[in-house]
C-alpha positions as CSV (number, residue, x, y, z in Angstrom):
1,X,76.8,113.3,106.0
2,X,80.4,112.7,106.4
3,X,82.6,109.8,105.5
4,X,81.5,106.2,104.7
5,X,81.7,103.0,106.1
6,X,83.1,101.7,102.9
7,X,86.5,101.9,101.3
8,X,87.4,104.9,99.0
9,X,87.5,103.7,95.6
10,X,88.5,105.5,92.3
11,X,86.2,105.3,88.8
12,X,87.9,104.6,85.5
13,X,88.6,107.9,83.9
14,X,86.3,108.5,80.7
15,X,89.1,110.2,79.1
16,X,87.8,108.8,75.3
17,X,84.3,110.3,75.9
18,X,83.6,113.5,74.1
19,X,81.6,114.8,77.5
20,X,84.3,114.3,79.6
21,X,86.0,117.4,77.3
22,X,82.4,119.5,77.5
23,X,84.4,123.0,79.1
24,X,80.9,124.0,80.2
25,X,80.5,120.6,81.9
26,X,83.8,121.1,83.3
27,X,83.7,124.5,84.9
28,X,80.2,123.3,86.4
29,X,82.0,120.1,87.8
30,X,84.6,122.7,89.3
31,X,82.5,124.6,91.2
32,X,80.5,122.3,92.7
33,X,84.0,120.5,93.7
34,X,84.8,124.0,95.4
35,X,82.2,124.4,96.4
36,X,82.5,121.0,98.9
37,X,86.2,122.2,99.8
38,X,85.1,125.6,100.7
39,X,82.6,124.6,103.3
40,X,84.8,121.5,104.5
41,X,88.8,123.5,104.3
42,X,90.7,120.6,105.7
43,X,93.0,120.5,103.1
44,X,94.3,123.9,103.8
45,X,97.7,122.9,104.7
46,X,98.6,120.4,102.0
47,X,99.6,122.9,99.6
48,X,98.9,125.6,97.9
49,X,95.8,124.7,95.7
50,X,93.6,125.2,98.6
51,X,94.8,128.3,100.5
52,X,94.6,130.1,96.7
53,X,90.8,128.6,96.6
54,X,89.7,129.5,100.3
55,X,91.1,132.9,99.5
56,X,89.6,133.8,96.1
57,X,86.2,132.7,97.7
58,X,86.8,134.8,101.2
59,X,87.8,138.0,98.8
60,X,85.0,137.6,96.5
61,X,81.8,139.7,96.6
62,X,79.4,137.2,98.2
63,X,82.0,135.0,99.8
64,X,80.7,132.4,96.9
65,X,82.4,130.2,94.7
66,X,79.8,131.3,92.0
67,X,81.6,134.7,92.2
68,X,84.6,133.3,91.2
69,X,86.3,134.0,87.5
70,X,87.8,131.0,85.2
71,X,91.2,132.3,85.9
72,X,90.6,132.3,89.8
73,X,90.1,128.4,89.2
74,X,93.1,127.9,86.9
75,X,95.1,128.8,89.3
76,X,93.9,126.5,91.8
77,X,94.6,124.0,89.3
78,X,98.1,125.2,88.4
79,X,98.7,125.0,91.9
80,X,97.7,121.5,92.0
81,X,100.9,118.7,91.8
82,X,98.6,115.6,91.5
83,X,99.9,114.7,94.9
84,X,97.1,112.7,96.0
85,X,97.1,113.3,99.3
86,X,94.0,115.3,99.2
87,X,92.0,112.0,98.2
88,X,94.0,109.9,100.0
89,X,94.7,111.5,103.8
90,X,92.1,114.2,103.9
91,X,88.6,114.1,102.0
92,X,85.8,112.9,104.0
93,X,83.5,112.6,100.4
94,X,85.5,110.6,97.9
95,X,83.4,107.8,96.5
96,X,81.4,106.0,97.2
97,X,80.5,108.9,99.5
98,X,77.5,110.8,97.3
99,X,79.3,113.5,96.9
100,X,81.8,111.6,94.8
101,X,84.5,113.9,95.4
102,X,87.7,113.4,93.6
103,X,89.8,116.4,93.0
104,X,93.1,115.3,91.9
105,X,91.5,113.7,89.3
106,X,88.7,116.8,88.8
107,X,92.7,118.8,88.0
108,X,93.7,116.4,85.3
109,X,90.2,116.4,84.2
110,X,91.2,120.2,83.5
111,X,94.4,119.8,81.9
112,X,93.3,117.3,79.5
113,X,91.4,119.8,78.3
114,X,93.5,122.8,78.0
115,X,96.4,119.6,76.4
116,X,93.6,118.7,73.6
117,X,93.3,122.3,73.0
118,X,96.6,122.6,72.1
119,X,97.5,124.8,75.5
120,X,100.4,122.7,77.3
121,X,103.1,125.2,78.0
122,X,105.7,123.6,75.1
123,X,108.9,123.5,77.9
124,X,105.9,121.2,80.0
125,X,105.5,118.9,76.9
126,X,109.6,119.2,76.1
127,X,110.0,117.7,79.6
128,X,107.8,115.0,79.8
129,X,110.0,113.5,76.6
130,X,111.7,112.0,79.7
131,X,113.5,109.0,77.5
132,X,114.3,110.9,74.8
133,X,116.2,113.9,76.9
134,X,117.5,110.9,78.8
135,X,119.5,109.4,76.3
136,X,120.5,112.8,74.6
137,X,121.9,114.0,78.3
138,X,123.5,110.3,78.9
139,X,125.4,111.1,75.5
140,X,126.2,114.5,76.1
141,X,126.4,114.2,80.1
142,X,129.3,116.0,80.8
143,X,128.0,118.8,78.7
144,X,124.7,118.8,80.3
145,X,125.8,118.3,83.8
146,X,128.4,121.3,83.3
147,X,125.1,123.7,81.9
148,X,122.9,122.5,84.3
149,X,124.7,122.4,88.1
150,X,123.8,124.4,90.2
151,X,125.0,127.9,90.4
152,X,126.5,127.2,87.0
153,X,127.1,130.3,84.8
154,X,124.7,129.2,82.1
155,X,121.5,128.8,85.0
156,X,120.7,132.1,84.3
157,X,120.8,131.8,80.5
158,X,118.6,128.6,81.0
159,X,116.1,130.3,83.0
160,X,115.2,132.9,80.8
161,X,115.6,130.3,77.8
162,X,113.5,127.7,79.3
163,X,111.7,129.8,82.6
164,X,113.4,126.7,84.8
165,X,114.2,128.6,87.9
166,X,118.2,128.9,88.1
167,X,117.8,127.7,91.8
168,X,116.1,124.4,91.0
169,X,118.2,121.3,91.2
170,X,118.2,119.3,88.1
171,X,119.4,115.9,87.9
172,X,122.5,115.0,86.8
173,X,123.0,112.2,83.9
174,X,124.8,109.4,83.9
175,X,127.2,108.3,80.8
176,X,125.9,104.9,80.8
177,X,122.4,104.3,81.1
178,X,121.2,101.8,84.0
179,X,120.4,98.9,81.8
180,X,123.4,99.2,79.6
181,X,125.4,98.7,83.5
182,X,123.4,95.8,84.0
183,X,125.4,92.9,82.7
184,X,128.2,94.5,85.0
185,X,126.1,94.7,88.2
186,X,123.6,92.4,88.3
187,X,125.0,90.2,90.9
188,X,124.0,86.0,90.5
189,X,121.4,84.5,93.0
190,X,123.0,83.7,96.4
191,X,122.3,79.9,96.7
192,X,122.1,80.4,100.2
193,X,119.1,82.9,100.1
194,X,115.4,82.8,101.6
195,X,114.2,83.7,98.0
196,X,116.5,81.6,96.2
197,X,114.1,80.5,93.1
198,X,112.5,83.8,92.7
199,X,112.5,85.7,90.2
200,X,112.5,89.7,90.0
201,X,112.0,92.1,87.2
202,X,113.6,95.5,88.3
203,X,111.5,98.1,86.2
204,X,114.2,101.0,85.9
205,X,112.1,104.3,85.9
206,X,114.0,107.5,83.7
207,X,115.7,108.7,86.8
208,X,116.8,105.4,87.7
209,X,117.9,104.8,83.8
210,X,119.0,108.0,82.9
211,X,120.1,110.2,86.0
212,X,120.6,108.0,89.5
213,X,122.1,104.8,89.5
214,X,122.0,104.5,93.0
215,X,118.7,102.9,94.2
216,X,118.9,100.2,91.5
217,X,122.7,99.4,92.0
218,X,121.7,98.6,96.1
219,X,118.4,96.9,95.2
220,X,119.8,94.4,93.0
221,X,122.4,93.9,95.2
222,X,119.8,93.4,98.4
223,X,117.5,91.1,96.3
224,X,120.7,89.4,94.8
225,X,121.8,88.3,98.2
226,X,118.7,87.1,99.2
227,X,118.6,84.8,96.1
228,X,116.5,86.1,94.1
229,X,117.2,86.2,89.8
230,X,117.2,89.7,89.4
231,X,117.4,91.6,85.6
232,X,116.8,95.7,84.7
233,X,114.3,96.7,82.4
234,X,113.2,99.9,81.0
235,X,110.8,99.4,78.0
236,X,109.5,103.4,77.5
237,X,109.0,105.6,80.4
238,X,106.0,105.4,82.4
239,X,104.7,108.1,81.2
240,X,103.9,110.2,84.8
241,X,105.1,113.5,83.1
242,X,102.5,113.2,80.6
243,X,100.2,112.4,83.0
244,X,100.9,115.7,84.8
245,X,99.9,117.4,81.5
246,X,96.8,115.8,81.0
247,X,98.5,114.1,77.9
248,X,96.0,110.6,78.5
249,X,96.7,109.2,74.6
250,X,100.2,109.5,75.6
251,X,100.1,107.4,78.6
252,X,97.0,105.2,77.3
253,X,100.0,104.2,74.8
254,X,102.8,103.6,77.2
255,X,100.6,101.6,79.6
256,X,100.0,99.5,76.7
257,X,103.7,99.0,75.5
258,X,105.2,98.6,78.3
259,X,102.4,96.2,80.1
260,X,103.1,94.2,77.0
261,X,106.4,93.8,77.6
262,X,105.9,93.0,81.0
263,X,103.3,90.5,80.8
264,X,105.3,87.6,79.4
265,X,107.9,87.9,81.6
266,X,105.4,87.5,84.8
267,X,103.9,85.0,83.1
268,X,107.6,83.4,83.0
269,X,107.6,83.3,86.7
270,X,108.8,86.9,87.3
271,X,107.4,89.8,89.6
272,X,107.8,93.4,88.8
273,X,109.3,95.8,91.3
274,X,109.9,99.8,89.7
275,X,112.5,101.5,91.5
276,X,110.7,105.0,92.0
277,X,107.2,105.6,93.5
278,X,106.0,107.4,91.2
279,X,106.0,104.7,88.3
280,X,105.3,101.8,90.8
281,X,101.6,104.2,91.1
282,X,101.7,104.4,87.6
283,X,101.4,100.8,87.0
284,X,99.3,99.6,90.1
285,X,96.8,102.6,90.1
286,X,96.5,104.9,87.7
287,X,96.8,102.8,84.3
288,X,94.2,100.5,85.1
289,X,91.8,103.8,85.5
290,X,92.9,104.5,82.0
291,X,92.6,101.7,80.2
292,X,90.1,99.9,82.5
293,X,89.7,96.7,79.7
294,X,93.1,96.0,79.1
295,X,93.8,92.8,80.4
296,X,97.8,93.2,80.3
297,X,97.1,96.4,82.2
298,X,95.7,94.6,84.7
299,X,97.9,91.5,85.0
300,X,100.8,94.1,85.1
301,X,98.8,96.0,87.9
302,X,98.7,92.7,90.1
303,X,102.0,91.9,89.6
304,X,103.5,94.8,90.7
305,X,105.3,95.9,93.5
306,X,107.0,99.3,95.2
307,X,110.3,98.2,95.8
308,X,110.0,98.7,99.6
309,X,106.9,96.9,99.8
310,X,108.8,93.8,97.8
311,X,111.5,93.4,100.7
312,X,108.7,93.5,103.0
313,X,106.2,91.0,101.3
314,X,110.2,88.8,101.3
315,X,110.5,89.0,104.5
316,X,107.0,87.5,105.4
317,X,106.9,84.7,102.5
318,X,109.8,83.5,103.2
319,X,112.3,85.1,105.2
320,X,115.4,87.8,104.5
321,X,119.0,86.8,105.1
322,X,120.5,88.0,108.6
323,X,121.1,91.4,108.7
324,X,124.2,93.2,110.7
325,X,122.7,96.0,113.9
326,X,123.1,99.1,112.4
327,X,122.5,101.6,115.8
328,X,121.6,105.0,113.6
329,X,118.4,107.1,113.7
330,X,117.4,107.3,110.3
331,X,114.7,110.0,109.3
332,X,112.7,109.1,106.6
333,X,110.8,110.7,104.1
334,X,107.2,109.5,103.5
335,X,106.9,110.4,100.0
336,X,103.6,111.4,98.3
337,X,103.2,108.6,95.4
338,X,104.1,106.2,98.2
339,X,101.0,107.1,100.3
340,X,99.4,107.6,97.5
341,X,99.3,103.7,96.9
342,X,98.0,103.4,99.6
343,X,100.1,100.3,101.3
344,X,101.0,102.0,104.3
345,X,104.8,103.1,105.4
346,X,106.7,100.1,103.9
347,X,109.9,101.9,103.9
348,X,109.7,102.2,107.5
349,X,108.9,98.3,107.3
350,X,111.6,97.5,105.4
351,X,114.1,99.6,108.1
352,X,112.9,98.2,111.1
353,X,114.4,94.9,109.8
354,X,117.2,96.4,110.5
355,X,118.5,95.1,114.0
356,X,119.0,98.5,116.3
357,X,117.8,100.8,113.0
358,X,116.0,103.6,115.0
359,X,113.8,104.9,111.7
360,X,111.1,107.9,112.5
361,X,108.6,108.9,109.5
362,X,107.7,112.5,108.3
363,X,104.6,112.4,106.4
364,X,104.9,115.5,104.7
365,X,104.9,116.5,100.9
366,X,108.4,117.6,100.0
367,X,107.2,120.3,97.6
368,X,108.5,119.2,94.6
369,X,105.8,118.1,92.6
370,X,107.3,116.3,89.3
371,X,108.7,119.3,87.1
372,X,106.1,121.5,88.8
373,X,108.8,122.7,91.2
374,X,111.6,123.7,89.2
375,X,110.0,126.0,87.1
376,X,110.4,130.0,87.9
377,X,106.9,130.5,88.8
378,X,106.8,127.6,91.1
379,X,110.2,127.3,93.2
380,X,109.7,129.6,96.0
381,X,105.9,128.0,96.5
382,X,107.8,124.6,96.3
383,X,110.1,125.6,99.1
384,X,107.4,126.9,100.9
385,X,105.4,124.0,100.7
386,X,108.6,121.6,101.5
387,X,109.6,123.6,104.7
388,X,107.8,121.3,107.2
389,X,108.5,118.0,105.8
390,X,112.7,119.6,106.1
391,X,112.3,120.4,109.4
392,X,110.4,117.5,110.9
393,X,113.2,115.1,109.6
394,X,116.5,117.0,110.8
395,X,114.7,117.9,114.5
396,X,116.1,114.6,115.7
397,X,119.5,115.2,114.3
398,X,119.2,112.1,112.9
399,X,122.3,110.2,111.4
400,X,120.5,109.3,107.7
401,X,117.7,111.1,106.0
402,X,115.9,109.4,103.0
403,X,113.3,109.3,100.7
404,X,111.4,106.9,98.3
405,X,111.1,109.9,96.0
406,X,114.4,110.5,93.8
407,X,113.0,114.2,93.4
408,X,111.9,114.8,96.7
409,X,115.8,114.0,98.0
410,X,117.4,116.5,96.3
411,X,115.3,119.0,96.5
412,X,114.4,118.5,100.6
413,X,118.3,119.8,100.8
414,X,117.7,122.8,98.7
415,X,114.6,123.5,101.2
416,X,117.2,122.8,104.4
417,X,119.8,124.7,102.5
418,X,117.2,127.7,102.2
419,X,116.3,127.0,105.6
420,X,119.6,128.1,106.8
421,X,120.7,123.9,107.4
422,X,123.3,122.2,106.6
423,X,121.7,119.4,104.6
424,X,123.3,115.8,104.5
425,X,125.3,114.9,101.5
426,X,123.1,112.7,99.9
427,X,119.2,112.0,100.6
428,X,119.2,108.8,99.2
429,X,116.1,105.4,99.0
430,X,116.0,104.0,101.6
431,X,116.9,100.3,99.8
432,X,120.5,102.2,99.8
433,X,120.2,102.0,103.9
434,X,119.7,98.2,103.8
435,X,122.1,97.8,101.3
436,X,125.0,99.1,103.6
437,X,123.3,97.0,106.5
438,X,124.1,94.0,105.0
439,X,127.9,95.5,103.9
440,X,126.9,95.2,100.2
């Protein structure tokens, strides 16, 4: 039996539980989990973790899963960018179905493992110190951004050093980080505005502190005008990139740190809005599967918003202030962890307020995937894997491309740029869009 009449729902993740770490436990779990895929394949074309599974299996012997090796299923795993999309746009058996089918979690089941065993790659766990490469690059940025441009003499010396492809983009740093610019930028509350009364925690996420000042810089401009207090905070980082490593102590201790931060501030009155989708499912999804009795954890989780989803949820409470027609065709990038939270396209929501705003939705993975996508190993597949997503959103020729992912932007123009495109200058959030609607 396919399907269910019931919602999909996701269990807690038993990560403190000695069986949960059992390998051969593990490797049975896997096959019976590829087992399901193999004779169901409608993931094929989400990326690569399934076409290297479906083709192991059609290769082997018997055409069985059994006949496959543990490092045929590593590499299904290594394949696998914890996406989502799998569970949340394909999989006809995720619970409650009986087959309780949930394989991004089933991959960081895996990696948890190989992490406790002491086998994350060390430039994977020199990464995911996002805050404290943050604010070494923000006081050494023009040192960093000069080694790390693209087509910079020292990519190639980096690459070998590091095995980050000399293609990949990496982010620039800022010299001041985005809270430090807060005083400076934090417009007051428009008397005037709808939400004037409200209150708004913006929850700066690394890029946003560290590397992009951009979406934060409109969105507290945008909420600002529509009356709403609005401050900057960045308490630790969410913790994503450890997540991706199967690091769970690491991120168990961020979601409590930083909840606890958060919590008496919402309790003050204040809603909590993160600036990247990525740390927005962090804090409304994943943590509470974590650490399923921490009550901050949840009280955080409620409270919390994706920033496009905010200006919607505005707009029907109480209202936005007017907005100026903007007549452009905007193509917009559905990103992965904003499907993945599974609130439906609020960015295209949030652009349709705009009066003659002609927005059109991709909803294709850009092929990123966190760091996954910058190292040597992994930039062609990530390419590969972004190519459709690029060419759905310039067949329009549309006027403005953007994305809720801060990765995905950047790295979509690479995939054009490979593509043989001219890509647009900048593929920023779309909160930047509304911003120049209402001539912020």
């Amino acid at each position: 039996m396919e399907g269910s009449l019931e919602a999909p729902t996701r269990h807690p993740l038993p990560w403190q539980d000695e069986a949960w770490y059992d390998e051969a436990a593990l490797d049975a779990e896997l096959r019976r989990v590829a087992d399901i895929c193999h004779g169901c394949r409608r993931c094929f074309n989400l990326c690569d973790s399934f076409p290297i599974l479906f083709d192991a299996v059609d290769e082997s012997p018997n055409e069985e899963v059994a006949d496959l090796s543990a490092g045929q299923l590593k590499a299904v795993v290594d394949a696998c960018t914890l996406c989502d999309m799998c569970f949340m746009t394909k999989c006809p058996y995720v619970p409650p179905h009986e087959f309780d089918l949930d394989f991004p979690h089933l991959m960081l089941r895996y990696r948890a493992v190989e992490h406790r065993k002491g086998e994350t790659g060390f430039m994977d766990r020199q990464l995911a110190e996002m805050d404290r490469n943050g604010r070494l690059g923000s006081l050494l940025a023009g040192a960093a951004n000069f080694a790390t441009q693209e087509g910079g003499m020292l990519r190639p010396a980096i690459e070998k050093v590091t095995g980050i492809d000399r293609r990949a983009h990496l982010p620039p740093f800022m010299d001041t980080p985005l809270t430090r610019q807060a005083p400076a930028i934090v417009p007051p509350p428009n008397p005037d505005g709808p939400a004037f009364g409200r209150k708004v925690a913006i929850y700066a996420g690394c890029h946003d502190e560290f590397n992009d000042g951009g979406p934060g810089l409109a969105a507290v401009k945008v909420l600002a005008h529509n009356g709403l207090t609005v401050r900057i905070e960045h308490p630790d980082c969410c913790g994503m990139p450890k997540f991706e490593n199967g690091d769970l102590p690491a991120v168990a201790s961020a979601a409590q740190r930083i909840s606890a931060h958060f919590v008496p501030l919402i309790a003050d009155g204040w809603d909590v809005v993160p600036l990247t989708t990525s740390c927005a499912l962090m804090l409304k999804f994943e943590w509470p599967l974590i650490e399923p009795g921490n009550a901050d954890v949840a009280t955080l989780s409620r409270h919390t918003f994706d920033l496009s989803e905010y200006v919607v949820r505005l707009s029907k409470d109480c209202g936005i202030a007017p907005i100026a027609p903007m007549d452009k065709a905007i193509a917009v990038h559905f990103a992965c962890h904003a499907r993945a939270q599974n609130m439906g396209p609020k960015a295209m929501e949030m652009l349709r307020l705009i009066p003659e705003a002609r927005p059109a939705l991709t909803e294709r993975c850009s092929g990123h995937g966190g760091k996954w996508g910058i190292f040597k190993e992994n930039f062609d597949r990530a390419v590969k894997v972004g190519k459709p997503a690029a060419r759905n959103l310039v067949k329009g020729d549309p006027d403005v491309i953007v994305s809720e992912c801060p990765l995905a932007g950047p790295h979509i123009r690479q995939v054009l740029s490979a593509d043989g495109k001219t890509p647009p200058a900048r593929i920023g959030h779309p909160i930047e869009v509304l911003a120049q609607a209402y001539g912020l």
